[in-house]
C-alpha positions as CSV (number, residue, x, y, z in Angstrom):
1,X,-114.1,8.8,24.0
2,X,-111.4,11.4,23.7
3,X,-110.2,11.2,20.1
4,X,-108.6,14.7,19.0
5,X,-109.1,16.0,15.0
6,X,-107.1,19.0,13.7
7,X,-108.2,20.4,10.4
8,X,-106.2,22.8,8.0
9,X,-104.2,24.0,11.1
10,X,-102.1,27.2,9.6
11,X,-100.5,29.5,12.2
12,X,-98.0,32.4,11.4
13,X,-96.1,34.8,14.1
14,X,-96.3,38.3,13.8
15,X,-92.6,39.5,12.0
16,X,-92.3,35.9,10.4
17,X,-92.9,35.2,6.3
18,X,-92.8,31.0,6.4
19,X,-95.7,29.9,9.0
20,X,-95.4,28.0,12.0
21,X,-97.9,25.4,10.9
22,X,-98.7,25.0,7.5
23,X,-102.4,23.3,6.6
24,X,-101.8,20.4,9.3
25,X,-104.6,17.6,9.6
26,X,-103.9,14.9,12.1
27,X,-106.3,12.7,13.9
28,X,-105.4,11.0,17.1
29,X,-106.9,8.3,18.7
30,X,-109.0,8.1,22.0
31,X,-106.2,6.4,24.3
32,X,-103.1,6.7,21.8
33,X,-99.8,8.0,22.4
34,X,-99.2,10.2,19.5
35,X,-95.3,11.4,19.4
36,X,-94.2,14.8,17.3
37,X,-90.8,14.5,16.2
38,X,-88.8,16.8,13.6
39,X,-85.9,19.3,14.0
40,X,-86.0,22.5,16.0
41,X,-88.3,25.2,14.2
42,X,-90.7,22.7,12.4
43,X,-93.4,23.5,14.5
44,X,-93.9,20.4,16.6
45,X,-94.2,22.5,19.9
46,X,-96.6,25.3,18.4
47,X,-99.3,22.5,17.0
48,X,-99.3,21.2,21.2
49,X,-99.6,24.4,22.7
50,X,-102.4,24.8,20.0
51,X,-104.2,21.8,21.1
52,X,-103.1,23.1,24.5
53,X,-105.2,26.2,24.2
54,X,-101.8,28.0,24.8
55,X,-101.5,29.9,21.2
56,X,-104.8,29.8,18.7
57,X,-104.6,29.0,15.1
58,X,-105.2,31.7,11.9
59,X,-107.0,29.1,10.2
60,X,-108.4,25.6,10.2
61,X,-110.3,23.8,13.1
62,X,-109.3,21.5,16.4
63,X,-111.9,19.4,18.3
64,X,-111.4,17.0,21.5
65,X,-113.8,14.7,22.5
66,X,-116.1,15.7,19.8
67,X,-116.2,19.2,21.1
68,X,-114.8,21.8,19.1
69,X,-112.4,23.8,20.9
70,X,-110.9,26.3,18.4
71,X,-111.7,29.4,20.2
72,X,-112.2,27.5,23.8
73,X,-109.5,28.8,26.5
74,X,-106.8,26.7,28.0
75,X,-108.6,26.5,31.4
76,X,-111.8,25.0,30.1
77,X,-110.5,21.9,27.7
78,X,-109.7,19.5,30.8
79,X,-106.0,19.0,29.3
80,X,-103.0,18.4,31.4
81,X,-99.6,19.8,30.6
82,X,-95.8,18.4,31.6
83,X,-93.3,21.0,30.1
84,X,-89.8,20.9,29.3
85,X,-88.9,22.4,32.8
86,X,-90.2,20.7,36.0
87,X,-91.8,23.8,37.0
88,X,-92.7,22.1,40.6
89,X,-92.9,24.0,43.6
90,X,-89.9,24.5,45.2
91,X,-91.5,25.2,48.8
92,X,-93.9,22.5,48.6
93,X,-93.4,19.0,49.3
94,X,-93.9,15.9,46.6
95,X,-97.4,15.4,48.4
96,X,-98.4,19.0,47.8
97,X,-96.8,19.5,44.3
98,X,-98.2,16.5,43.0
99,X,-102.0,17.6,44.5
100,X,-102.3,21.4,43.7
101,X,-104.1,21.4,40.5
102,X,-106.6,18.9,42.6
103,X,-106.6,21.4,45.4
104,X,-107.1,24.4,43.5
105,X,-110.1,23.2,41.6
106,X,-111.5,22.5,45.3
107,X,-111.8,18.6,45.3
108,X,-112.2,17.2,48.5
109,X,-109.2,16.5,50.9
110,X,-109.6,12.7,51.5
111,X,-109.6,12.2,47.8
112,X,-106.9,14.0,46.6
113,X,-105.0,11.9,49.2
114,X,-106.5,8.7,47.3
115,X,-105.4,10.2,43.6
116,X,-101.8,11.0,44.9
117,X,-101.1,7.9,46.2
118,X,-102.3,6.7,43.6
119,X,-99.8,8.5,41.3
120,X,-97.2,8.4,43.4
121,X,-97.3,4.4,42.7
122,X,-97.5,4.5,39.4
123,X,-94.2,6.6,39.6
124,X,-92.1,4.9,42.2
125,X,-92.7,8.0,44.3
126,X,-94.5,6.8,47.0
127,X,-91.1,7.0,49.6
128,X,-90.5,10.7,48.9
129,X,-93.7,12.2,49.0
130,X,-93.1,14.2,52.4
131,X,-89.9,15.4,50.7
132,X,-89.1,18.9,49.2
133,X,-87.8,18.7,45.4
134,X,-84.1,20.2,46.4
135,X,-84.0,16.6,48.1
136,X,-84.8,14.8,44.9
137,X,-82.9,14.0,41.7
138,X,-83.4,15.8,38.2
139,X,-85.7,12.0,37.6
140,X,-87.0,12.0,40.5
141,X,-88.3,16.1,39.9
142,X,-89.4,15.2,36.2
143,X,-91.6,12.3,37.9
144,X,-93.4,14.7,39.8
145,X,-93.7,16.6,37.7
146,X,-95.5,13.8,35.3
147,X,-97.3,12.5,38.6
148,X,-99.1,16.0,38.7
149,X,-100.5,16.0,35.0
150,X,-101.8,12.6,35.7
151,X,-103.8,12.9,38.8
152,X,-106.2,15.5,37.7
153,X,-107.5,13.2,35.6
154,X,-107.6,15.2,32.6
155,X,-109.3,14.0,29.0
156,X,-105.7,14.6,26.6
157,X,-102.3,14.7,28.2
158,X,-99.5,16.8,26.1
159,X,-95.6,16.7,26.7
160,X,-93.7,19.1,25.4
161,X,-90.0,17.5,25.5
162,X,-90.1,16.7,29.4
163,X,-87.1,14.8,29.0
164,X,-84.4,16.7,27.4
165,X,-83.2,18.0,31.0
166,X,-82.2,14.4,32.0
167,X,-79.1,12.9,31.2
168,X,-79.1,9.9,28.7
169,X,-79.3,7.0,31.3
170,X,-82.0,8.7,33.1
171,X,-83.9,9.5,29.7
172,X,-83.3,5.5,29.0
173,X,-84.6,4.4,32.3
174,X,-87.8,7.2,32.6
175,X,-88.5,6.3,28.7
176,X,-90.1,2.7,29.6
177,X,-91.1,4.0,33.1
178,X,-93.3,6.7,30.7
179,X,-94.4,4.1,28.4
180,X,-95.6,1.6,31.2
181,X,-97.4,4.5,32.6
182,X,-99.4,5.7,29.6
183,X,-100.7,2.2,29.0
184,X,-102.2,2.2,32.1
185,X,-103.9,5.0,32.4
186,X,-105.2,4.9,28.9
187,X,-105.4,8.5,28.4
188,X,-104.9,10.2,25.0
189,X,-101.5,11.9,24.7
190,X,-99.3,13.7,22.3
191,X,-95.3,13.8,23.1
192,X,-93.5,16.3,21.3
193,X,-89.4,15.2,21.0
194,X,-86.7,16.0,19.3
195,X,-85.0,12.8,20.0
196,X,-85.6,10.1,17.3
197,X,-85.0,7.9,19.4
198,X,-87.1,8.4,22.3
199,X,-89.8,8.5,19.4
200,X,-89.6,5.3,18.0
201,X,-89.9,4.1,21.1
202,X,-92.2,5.5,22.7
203,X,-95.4,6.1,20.2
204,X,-98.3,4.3,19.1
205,X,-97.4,6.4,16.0
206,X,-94.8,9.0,15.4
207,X,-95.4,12.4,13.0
208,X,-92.5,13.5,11.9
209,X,-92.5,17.1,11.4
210,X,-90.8,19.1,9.0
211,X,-91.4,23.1,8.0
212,X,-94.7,23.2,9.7
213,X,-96.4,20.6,7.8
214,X,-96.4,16.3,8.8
215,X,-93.9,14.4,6.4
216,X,-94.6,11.5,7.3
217,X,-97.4,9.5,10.1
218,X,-97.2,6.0,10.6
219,X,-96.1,3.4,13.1
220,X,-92.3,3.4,14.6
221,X,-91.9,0.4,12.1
222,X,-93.1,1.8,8.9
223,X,-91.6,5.3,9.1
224,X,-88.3,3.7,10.1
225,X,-87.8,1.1,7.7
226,X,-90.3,2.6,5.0
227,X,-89.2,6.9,5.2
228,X,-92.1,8.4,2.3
229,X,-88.7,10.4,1.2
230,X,-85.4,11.2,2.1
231,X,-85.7,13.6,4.5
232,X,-87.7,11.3,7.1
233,X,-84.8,8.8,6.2
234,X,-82.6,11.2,6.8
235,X,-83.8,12.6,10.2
236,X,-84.6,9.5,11.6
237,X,-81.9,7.3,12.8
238,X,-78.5,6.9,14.4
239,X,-76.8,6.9,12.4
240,X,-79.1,8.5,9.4
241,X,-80.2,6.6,6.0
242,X,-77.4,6.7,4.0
243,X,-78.1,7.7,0.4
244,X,-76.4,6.9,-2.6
245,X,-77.3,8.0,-6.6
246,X,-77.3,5.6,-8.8
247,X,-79.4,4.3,-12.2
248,X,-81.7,1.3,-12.8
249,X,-80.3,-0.7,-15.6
250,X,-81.5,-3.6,-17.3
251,X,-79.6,-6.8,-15.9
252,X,-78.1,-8.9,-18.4
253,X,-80.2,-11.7,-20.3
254,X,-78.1,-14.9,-19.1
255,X,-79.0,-13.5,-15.4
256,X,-82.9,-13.5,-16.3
257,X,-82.5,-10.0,-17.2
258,X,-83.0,-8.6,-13.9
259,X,-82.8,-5.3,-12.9
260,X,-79.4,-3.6,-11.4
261,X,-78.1,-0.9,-9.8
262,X,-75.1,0.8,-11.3
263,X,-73.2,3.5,-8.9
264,X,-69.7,4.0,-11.4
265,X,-68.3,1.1,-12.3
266,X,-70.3,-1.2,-9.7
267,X,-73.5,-2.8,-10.3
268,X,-75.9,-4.6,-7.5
269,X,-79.8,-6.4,-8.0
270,X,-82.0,-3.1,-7.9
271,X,-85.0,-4.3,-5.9
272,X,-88.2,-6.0,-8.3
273,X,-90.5,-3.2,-8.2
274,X,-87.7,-0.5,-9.8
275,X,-87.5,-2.9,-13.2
276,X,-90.4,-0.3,-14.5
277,X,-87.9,2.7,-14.0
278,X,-84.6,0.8,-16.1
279,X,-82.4,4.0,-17.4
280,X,-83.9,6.5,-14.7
281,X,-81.5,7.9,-11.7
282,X,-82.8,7.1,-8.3
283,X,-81.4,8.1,-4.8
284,X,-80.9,4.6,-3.0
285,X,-81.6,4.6,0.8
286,X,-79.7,1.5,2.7
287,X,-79.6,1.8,6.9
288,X,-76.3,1.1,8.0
289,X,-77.7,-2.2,9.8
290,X,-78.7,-3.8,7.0
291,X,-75.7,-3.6,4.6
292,X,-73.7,-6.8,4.8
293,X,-70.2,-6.9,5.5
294,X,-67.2,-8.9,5.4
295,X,-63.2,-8.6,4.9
296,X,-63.2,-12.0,2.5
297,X,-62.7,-10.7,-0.9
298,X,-63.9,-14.0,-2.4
299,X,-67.7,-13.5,-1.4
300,X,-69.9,-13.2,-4.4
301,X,-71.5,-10.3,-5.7
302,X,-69.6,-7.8,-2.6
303,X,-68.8,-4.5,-3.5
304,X,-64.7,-3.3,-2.5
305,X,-64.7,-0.7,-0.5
306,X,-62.7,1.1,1.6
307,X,-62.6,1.6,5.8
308,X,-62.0,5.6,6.4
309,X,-62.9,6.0,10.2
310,X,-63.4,2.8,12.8
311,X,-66.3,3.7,15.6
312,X,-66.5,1.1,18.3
313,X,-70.2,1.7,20.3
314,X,-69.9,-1.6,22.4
315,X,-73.0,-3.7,21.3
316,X,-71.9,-2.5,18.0
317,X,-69.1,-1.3,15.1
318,X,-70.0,1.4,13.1
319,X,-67.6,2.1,9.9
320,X,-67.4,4.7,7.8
321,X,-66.6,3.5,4.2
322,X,-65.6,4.6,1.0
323,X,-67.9,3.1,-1.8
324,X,-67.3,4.6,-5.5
325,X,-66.5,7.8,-4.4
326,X,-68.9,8.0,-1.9
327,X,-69.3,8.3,1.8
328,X,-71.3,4.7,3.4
329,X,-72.1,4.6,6.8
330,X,-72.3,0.6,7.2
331,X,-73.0,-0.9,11.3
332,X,-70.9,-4.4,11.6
333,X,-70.8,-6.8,14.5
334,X,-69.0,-5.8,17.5
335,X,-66.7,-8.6,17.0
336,X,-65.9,-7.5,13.3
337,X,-62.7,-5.8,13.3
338,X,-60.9,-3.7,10.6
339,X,-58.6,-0.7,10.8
340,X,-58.7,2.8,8.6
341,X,-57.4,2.1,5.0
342,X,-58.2,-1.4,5.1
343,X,-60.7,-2.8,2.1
344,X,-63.6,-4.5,3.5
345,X,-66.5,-5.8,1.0
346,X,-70.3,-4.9,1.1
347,X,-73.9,-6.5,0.1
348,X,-77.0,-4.4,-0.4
349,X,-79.6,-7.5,0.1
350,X,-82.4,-5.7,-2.4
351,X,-85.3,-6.5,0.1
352,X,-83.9,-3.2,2.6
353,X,-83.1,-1.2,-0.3
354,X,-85.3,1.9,-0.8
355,X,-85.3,3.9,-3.7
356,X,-86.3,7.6,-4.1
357,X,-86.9,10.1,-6.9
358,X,-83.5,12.7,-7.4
359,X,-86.0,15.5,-7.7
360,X,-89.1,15.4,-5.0
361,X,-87.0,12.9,-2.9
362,X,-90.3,11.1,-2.6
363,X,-90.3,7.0,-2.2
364,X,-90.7,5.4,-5.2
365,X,-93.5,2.7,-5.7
366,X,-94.5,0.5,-8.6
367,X,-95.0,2.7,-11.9
């Protein structure tokens, strides 16, 4: 079992007055695929090399495998380490670069040879193993490089952004390649990323970072469609959670008296759960996919508004509207067609609606 369990985390640099990490606690599981995600500076890449052994914390606690390794060097934790770079050997061939860290803790010829090979078909590298990396491609190099952390067998494996040096097809196709590989190895691993996207997709469960302390952990699902407040909603997604403020009104009695939305003159069903906050402002969070749109003006209970800029994506159409004043990003069928300053009409189906509070932009529950 090779679970990991950080406690009260806190690490500030020398010359700095906001710390690095801020109190973090975070369990991972043994075999999970933990990915870090938040915006540049919000200490994502300190808490790995932490758990690395790379920097050590001011305060709090971090044990793996039931051993606590707070004060426990690098060299003796049995980690494995791919880095942003490929930082493999440019004189050695695949075979070589893939089996020094074998070879340099002494481990017998004829089984390294067994553990490469057995690497290098996991990654599709078995044809270029006698090869020097100048003779390989930038995914080609990255595998390699990934082929080496793996075959030493270690108890956690950390990334720290090993694909940002790719270009976007090659991220795309070395994403599921990753993904494939982790599950069959089983070994416990924390990704750290920038890129929502490669986030969602790739973890068991995703911590999104933000000023050195964990906004939000949960499944790709949950803090997708469920952000705990609006900055998660607004970090995560292409495009972001669009936000609009509005008030909880009392719908009228003939309608059953259910609860609305007002945003100026406009009113929409607010979703059941907000009826306990009637004459409060909220900040509404819609995703651009789930807004309904249509150009018929006769469709029943749409809001008008209107088409500023037209952004064709192929699979997609993503407009940007005009809605009481306010900018809406809304995603439409790539078949849906409408030109700047025409009017289209919008639905907000309650059930995708998420409401937060104006003031701690937390997610609002039942009162």
């Amino acid at each position: 079992m090779t679970d990991i369990h950080l406690r009260g985390i806190r690490k500030t640099y020398p010359g700095t007055s906001r710390p690095a990490t801020d109190d973090v606690t975070l369990d991972v599981a043994d075999g999970e695929l933990l990915v870090l995600v938040g915006p540049s500076g919000c200490g994502k890449t300190t808490l790995l090399r932490m758990i690395a052994g790379l920097e050590s914390p001011d305060a709090g606690t971090i044990s793996i495998g039931g051993r606590d390794v707070t004060q426990v060097p690098a060299r003796r934790r049995n980690i494995s380490m791919v880095f942003q770079s490929y930082a493999i050997f440019p004189h050695m061939r695949v075979r070589q670069n893939i089996g020094f860290g074998l070879a340099i803790a002494k481990v017998p010829k004829a089984e390294i040879a067994k553990r490469v090979a057995r690497a290098a078909e996991l990654l599709n590298l078995g044809d270029y193993l006698d090869r020097y990396p100048s003779q390989l491609s930038g995914g080609q190099r990255q595998r390699v490089a990934v082929a080496r952390a793996i075959v030493v067998d270690a108890d956690v494996l950390l990334m720290d952004e090993p694909l940002s040096n790719l270009d976007a097809l090659l991220r795309l196709q070395f994403r599921s390649e990753f993904k494939r590989i982790v599950q069959q190895i089983g070994t416990t691993t924390v990704y750290v990323t920038h890129d929502q996207a490669e986030a969602l997709s790739l973890g068991d469960r995703v911590a999104v970072m933000r000023e050195g302390r964990i906004a939000q952990l949960g499944s790709p699902i949950d803090v997708y469609d469920r952000p705990s407040d609006s900055f998660v909603g607004g970090f995560l997604g292409a495009p972001p959670m669009n936000f609009l403020p509005v008030r909880v009104a009392d719908g009228p009695p003939d309608a059953g008296a259910t609860s609305r939305l007002t945003l100026g003159e406009m009113s929409w069903p607010a979703p059941g759960h907000l009826a306990s906050f009637a004459g409060r402002p909220v900040l509404m969070g819609v995703r651009a996919e789930n807004i309904g749109i249509t150009a018929d003006p006769g469709t029943g209970g749409a809001l008008p508004a209107d088409v500023e800029v037209v952004e064709p994506t192929g699979s997609a159409v993503l407009l940007t509207v005009r809605l009481a004043g306010h900018e809406v990003k809304v995603q439409a069928p790539a078949t849906f067609r409408a030109e700047p300053g025409s009017r289209v009409f919008l639905t907000l189906p309650p059930a995708h609606l998420r409401a937060y509070d104006p003031e701690s932009s937390l997610l609002l529950e039942d009162a």
